[in-house]
N, C-alpha and C positions, 0 to 999 in steps of 0.2 A: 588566499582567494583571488580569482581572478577580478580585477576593476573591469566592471561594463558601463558604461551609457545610460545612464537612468531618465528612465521615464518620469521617475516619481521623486520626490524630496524623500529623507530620511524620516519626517517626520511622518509621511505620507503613507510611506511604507510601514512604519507603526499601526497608524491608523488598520491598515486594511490589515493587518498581523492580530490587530485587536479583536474586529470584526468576525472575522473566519474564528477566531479561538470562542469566540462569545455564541456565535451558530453550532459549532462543532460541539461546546456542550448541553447543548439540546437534545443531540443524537445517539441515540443507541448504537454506540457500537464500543459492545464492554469488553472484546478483547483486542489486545495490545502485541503486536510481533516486531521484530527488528529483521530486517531482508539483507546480509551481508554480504557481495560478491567475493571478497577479497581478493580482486583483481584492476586493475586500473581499465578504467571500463568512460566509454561518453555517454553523456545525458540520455541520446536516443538507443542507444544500447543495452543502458541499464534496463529502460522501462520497455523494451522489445523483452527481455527476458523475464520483470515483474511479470508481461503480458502472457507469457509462455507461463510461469511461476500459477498464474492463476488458473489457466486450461489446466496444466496438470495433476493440480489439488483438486480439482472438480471433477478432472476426469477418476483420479483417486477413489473420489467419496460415491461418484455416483454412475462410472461405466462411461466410454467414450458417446452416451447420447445424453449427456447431461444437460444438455440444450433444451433438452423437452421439457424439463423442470422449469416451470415460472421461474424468470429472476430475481423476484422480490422473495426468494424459495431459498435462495441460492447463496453461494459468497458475494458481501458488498464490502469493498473496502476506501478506503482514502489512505494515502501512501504522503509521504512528506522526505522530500532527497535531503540528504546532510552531507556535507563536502563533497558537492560535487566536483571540485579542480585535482581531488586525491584520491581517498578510499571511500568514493559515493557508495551511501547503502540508504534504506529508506526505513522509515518509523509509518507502518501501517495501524490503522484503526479498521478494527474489523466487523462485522457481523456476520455470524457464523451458526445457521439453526441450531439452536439446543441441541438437539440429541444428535448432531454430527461432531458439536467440540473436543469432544475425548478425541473421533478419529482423524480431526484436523492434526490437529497436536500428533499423532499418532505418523500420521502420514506426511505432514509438510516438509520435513527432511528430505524425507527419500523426494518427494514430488520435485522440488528445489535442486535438488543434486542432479536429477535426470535434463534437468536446464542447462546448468553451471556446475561442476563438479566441485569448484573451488568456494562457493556459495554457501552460507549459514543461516538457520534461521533461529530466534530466540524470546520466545514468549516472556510476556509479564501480566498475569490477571490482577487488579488491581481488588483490593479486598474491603473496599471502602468509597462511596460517591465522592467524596474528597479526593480521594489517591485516585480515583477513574480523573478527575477535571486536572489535578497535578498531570498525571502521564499525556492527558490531552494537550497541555500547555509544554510540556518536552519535547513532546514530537513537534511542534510547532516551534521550538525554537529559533529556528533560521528563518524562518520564513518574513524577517524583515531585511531579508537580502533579496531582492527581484530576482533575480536567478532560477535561486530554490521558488517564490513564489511561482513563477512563470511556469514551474516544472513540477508541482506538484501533481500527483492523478487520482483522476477516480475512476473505480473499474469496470463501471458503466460503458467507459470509453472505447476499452478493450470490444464488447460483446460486438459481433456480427452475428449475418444469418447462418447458418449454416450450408454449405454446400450440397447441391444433388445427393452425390457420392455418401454424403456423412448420413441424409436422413434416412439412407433406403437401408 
């Protein structure tokens, strides 16, 4: 891993590793995917293509006007980078309506490939509130490295208006 400049002590960085893991099991979001490029890819690249990853699965589930669906309707996720300096991929935490799940899973592949050809995607439904806060504390594993903190997203971030052109 690359040495940066910290802002923060190690222990500091705990701290706020703790924090986040401790709000994050409050949250409903009970499924679990893994975002693989396998390709050497940079931080703003990576998450240009999760961004692309998520219009696609959307536009997947719900026609390229999926915009008109509420977003509280929609896919919400939090994403957390792991190696970023090698084979960055990300550990998403998802919420995904009910009765769209089967065709997430169905379709995130294909949605994913039409991104990154060389890109994987790989679910884990946890079968148990225990095994959902274990996977929640997984995916957060690095996150006591500022880096990965710094670069975590949530896909809120992604959303804009839509364009003229898109709504007509």
């Amino acid at each position: 891993m690359t040495k940066i400049d910290s802002q923060h002590s190690y222990t500091e960085r705990k701290e706020l590793q703790a924090a986040l893991r401790s709000f994050l099991v409050n949250l409903d979001l009970p499924l679990f995917v893994t975002v693989t490029f396998n390709k050497s890819l940079s931080i703003a690249k990576a998450q240009k293509l999760l961004n692309e990853f998520h219009y696609e699965i959307q536009k997947s589930l719900w026609g390229k006007k999926f915009y008109r669906i509420p977003a509280e309707q929609r896919i919400f996720f939090i994403a957390f980078p792991e190696h970023i300096d090698s084979n960055i991929h990300y550990h998403l935490m998802l919420k995904v309506p009910p009765r769209y799940r089967v065709l997430f899973q169905i379709h995130a592949q294909k949605a994913l490939s039409r991104v990154l050809e060389s890109a994987d995607v790989k679910f884990k439904e946890p079968q148990s509130p225990a095994d959902v806060i274990k996977t929640k504390f997984y995916s957060t594993k690095d996150l006591f490295n500022e880096l990965n903190y710094e670069h975590f997203v949530i896909s809120t971030q992604f959303q804009r208006k839509p364009s003229r052109e898109q709504m007509s």
